[in-house]
Structure formats: C-alpha cells, structure tokens
C-alpha positions as CSV (number, residue, x, y, z in Angstrom):
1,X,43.9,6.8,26.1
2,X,42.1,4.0,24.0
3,X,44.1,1.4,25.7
4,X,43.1,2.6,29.4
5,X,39.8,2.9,28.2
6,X,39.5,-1.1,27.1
7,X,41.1,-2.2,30.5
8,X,38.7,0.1,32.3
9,X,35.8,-1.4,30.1
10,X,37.5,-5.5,31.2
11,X,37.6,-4.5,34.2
12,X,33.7,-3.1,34.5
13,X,32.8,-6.3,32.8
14,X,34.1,-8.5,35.3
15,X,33.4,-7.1,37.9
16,X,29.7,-7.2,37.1
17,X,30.1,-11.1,36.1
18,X,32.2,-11.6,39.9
19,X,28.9,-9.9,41.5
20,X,26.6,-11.4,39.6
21,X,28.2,-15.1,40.3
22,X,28.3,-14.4,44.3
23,X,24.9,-13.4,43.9
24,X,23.4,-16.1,41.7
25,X,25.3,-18.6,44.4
26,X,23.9,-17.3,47.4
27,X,20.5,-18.1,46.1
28,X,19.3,-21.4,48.4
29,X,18.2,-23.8,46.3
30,X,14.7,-24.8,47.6
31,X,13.2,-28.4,46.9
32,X,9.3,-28.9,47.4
33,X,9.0,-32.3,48.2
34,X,5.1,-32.0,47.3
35,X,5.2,-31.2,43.9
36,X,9.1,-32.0,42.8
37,X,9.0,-34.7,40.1
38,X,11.2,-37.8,40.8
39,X,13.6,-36.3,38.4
40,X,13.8,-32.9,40.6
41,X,14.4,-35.2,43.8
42,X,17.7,-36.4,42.8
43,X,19.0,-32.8,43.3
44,X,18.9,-33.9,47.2
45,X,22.1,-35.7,48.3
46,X,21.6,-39.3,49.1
47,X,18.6,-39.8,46.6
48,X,18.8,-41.1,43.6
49,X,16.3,-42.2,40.7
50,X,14.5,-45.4,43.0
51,X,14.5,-43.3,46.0
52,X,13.2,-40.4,44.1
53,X,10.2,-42.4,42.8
54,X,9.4,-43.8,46.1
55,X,9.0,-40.7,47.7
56,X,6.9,-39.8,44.6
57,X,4.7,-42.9,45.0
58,X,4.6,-42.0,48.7
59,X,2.9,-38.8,48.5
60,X,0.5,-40.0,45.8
61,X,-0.3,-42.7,48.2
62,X,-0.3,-41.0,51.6
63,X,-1.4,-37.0,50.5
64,X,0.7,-34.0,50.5
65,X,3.7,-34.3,53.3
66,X,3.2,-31.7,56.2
67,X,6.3,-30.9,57.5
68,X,9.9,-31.6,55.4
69,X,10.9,-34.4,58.7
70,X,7.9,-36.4,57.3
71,X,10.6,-37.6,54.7
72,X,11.6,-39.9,56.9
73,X,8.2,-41.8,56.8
74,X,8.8,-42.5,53.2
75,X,10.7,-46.2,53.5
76,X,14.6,-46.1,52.5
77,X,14.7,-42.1,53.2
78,X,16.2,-42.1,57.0
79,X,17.4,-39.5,59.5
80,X,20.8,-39.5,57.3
81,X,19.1,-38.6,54.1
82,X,17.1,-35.8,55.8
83,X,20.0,-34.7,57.4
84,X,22.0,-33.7,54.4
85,X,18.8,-32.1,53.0
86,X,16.9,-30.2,55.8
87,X,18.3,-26.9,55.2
88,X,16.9,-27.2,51.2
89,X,13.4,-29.3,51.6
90,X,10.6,-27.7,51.7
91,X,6.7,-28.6,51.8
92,X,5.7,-24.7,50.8
C-alpha cells in the first residue's frame, strides 16, 4: 500500500511540473523596444550588444518608436532583423 502510494505521489508530482513547463513555454516573450535596455535587446535574434546600443541611442535621439516596423529606421537593423522578431517586439 505504501509503495503504490509513493508512485501515485511521483506521478502527481510530475505531472504538475509537465503542466507547469507547457504552460510557462507558452508564455510569448514580449520585448518593448521603448524601454528595453541594450542588454534586454539581445534577447531578439540578429542583435547583439552594438546593435543593441544603437537602437538604444536611436530612441534617445529620435523619441519613443511608434510602431515595432520603425526598427528598421534604426541603421544596421533591416527587414531581416525585423523579420525574425515581429511576432515578439512590441512598442506597448
């Protein structure tokens, strides 16, 4: 009886973990390309630490980006870059 019960008690347990993980992953990660720090721009695919920066010194420069496709305007960041990252930027 003991022994049924810990296998019944694993098995709760990952169960619970196995939801928990296809939950946690079906989360979108969003990026707010108005207030992400350079360091929290490298999350997008394509950009790393310079291109981070510029897009950093770009919205300092130019004001808050309206839509995410004003990425584009920021020099080195083309259609490719925003491409691989339109379903994740965000300007809300």
């Amino acid at each position: 009886m003991q022994h049924s019960r810990k296998i019944l008690v694993i098995a709760l347990v990952l169960f619970c973990v196995a939801l928990w993980a296809s939950v946690a992953g079906a989360q979108t990660l969003k990026v707010n390309i108005n207030t992400a720090t350079a360091e929290e721009l490298t999350v997008l695919k394509y950009v790393g630490e310079a291109l981070s920066q510029r897009i950093v010194e770009y919205r300092e420069e130019h004001g808050a980006f309206v839509s995410p496709e004003d990425i584009v305007k920021v020099p080195g960041v083309g259609q490719r870059v925003y491409d691989a990252n339109k379903d994740i930027i965000t300007v809300k």
